[in-house]
C-alpha positions in Angstrom: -43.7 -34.4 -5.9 -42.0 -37.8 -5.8 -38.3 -37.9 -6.6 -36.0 -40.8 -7.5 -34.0 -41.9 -4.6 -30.5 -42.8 -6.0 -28.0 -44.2 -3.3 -29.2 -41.0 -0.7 -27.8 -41.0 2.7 -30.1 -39.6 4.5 -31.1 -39.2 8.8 -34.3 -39.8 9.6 -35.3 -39.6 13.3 -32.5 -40.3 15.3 -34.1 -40.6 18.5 -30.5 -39.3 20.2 -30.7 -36.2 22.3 -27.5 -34.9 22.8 -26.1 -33.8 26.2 -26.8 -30.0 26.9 -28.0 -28.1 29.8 -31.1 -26.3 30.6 -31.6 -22.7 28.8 -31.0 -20.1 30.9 -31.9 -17.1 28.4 -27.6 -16.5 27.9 -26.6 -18.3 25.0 -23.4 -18.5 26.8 -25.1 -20.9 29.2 -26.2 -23.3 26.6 -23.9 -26.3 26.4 -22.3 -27.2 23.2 -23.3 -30.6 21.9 -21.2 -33.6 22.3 -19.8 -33.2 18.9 -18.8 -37.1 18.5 -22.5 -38.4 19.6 -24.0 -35.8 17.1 -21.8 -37.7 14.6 -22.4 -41.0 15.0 -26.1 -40.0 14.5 -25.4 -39.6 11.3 -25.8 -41.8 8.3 -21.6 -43.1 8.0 -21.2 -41.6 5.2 -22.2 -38.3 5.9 -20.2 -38.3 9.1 -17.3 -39.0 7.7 -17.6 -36.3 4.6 -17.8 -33.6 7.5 -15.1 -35.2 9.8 -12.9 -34.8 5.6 -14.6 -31.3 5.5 -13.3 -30.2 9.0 -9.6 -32.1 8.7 -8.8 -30.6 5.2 -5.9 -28.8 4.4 -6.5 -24.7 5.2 -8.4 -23.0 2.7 -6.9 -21.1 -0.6 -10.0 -19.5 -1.0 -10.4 -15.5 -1.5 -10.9 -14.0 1.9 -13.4 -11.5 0.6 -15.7 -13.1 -2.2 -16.8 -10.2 -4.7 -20.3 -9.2 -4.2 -22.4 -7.3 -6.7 -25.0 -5.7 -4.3 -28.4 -5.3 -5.4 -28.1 -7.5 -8.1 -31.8 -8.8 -10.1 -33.5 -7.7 -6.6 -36.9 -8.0 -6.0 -38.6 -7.3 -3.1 -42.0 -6.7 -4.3 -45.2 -9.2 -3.4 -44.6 -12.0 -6.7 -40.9 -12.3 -5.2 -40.3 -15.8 -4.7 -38.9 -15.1 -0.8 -42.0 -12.7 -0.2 -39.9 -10.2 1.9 -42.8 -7.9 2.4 -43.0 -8.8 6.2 -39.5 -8.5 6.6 -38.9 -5.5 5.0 -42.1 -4.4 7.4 -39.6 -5.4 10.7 -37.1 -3.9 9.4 -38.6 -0.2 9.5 -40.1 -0.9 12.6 -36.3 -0.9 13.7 -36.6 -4.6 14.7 -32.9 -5.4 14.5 -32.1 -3.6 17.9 -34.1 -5.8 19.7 -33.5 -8.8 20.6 -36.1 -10.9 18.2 -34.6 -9.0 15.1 -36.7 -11.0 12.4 -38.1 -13.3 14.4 -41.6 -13.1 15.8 -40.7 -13.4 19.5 -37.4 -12.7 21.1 -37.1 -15.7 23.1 -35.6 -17.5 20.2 -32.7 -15.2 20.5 -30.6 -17.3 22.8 -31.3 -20.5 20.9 -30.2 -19.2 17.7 -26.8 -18.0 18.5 -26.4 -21.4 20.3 -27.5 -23.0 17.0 -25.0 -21.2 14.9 -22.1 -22.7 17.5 -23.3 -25.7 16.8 -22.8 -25.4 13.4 -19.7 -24.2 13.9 -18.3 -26.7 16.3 -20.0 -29.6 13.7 -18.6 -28.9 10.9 -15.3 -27.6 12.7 -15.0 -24.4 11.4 -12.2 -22.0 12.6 -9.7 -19.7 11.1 -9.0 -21.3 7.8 -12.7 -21.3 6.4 -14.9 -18.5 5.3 -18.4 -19.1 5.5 -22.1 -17.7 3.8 -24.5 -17.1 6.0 -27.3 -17.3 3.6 -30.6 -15.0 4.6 -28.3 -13.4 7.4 -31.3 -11.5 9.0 -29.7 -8.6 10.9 -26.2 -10.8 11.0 -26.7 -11.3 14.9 -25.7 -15.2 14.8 -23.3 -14.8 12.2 -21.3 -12.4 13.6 -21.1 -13.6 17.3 -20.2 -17.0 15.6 -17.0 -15.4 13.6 -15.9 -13.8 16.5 -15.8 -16.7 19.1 -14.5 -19.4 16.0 -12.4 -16.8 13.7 -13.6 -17.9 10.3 -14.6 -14.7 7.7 -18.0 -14.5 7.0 -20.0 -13.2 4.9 -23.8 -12.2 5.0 -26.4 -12.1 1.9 -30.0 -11.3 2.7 -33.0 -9.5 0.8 -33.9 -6.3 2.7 -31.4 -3.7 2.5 -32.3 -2.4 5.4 -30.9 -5.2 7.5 -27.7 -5.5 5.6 -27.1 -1.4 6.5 -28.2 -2.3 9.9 -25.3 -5.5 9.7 -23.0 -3.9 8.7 -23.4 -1.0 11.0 -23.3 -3.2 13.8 -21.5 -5.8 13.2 -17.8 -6.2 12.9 -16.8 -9.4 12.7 -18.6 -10.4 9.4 -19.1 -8.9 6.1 -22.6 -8.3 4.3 -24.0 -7.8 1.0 -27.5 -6.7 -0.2 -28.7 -9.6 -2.6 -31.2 -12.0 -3.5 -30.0 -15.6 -2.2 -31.4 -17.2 -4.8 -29.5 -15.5 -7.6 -26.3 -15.6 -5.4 -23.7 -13.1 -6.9 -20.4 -15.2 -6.3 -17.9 -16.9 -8.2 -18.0 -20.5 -8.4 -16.5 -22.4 -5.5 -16.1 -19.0 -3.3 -17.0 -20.9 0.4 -16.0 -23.5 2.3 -19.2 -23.4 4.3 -23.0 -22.2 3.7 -25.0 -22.0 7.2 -28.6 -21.3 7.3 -31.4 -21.0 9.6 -35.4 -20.6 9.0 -34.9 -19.3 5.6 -34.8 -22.0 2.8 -38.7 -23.0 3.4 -39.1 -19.1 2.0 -38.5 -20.0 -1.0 -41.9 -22.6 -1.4 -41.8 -25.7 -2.3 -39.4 -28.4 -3.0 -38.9 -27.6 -6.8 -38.1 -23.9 -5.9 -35.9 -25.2 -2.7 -33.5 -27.6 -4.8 -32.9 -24.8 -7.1 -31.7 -22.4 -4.0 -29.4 -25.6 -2.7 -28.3 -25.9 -6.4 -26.6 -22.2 -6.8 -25.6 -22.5 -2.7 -23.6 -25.7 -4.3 -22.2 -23.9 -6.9 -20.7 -21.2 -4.7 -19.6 -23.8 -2.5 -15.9 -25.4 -3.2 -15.5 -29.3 -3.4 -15.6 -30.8 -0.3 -17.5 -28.2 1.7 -20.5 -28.6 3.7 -23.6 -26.8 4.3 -25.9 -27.1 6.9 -30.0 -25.3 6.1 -32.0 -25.4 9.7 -35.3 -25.1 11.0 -37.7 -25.8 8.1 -40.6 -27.7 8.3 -41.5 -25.8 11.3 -43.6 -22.8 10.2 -47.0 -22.9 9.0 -46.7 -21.8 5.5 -43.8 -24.7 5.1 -45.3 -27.5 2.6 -41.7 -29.4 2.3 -41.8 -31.9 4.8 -38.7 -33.8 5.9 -39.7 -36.6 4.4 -39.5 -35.0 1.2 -36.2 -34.3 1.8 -35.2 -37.9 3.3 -36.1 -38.6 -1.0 -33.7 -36.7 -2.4 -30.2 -37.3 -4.6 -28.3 -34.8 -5.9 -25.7 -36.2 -7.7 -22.0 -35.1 -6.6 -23.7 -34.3 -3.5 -24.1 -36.3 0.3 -27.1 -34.9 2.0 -29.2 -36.2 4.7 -31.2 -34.8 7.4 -32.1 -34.7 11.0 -34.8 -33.7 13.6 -33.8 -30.9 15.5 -36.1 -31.6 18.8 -34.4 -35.4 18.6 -30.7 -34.2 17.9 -30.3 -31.6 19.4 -32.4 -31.4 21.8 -34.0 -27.9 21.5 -35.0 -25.5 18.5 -36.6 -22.3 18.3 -39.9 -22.4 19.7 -39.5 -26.4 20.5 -41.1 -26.6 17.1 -42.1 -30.5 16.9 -42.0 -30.6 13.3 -38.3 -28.9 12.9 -35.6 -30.6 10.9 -32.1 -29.3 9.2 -30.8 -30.6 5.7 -26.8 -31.3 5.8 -24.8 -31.9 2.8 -21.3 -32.2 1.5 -20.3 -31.7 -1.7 -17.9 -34.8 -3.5 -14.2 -33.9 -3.9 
């Protein structure tokens, strides 16, 4: 599908690894990224609407957005996320172990290191609250509240996860939904983080339409950040795709995960992460 390119900012391959160490298994071992390199890798204007995002005034926003669980879900085969296989971990009781979701548990350490790098990106700390959108079994999330302070707040798809969540977990919130229909107010974030879940919803058509409502629940001026897509074998959306979009209101652009940050789950070649800002 071609789309009209109209002013875009986009990444394309950066070619700058940032400064980390070697994985040790302990996500507590992996450096954070040199926040100011990872910045300058970024198309200017871009840059400078996170560095806006991350020096703004502390948030008014609701602590605790209304959620109306369940809400037009459908987890049968013609849903658009196809949670049958996830739905399939979950009874298997996948969310004690360490791969929760995820095929293989050595991704474990790399994700919670990816959610601090959100975090420490987009600067997020006490005054924000954030979506975590397709939560999983709310691992990252909630180890990423508790070391940065900001309220969170989980959706995903199998209810089974969310009961585990919030079972488990203490330091976020969680709410059974479908994340495409997202049951918030307008303007309830200040952040949406995401990671191997937008490429669920298949193809580019049907992924601008989940950044469209993650938009609308986002306020003016905050920032979202959707991770490793274009890495599993189902995913058709290439990055290249997305280096071709304009959303009007909107500064997006996107990045190679192997190439800026210097790791990703499963060193997936093929990996990249769509960032955006919404205008003021």
């Amino acid at each position: 599908m071609g789309i009209r390119v109209l002013g875009i900012f986009v990444l394309l391959h950066s070619g700058v690894a940032l400064t980390i160490s070697k994985a040790s298994g302990n996500p507590a071992d992996l450096h954070k990224i040199d926040r100011n390199a990872f910045l300058k890798a970024l198309p200017n204007k871009l840059a400078h609407a996170i560095e806006q995002f991350a020096h703004q005034p502390p948030s008014t926003l609701r602590s605790d957005p209304p959620c109306l669980e369940g809400d037009g879900v459908n987890v049968s085969d013609g849903n658009i996320l196809r949670a049958d296989r996830y739905e399939e971990r979950a009874e298997k009781g996948r969310c004690d172990a360490p791969q929760g979701m995820w095929a293989h548990s050595r991704s474990a350490p790399i994700r919670k290191w990816k959610y601090a790098v959100m975090a420490d990106v987009l600067g997020l700390g006490p005054t924000h609250t954030v979506l975590d959108w397709g939560t999983g079994c709310g691992t990252e999330i909630n180890t990423a509240a508790a070391e940065y302070g900001f309220k969170a707040m989980g959706v995903d798809l199998v209810k089974a996860n969310v009961a585990w969540a919030q079972q488990h977990n203490s330091n976020a919130k969680y709410c059974w939904t479908d994340p495409h229909r997202l049951p918030f107010p307008d303007e309830s974030f200040d952040a949406v983080v995401s990671n191997a879940v937008l490429y669920h919803l298949d193809g580019l058509d049907n992924e601008l339409q989940g950044v469209q409502d993650i938009l609308r629940v986002l306020r003016p001026g905050g920032c979202g950040w959707m991770a490793w897509l274009g890495a599993d074998h189902g995913d058709r959306v290439k990055q290249s795709d997305w280096n071709n979009v304009h959303i009007p209101g909107v500064t997006l652009g996107t990045i190679h995960e192997m190439s800026t940050l210097g790791r990703t789950e499963y060193k997936s070649p093929t990996a990249y992460s769509v960032l955006f800002c919404k205008d003021t």
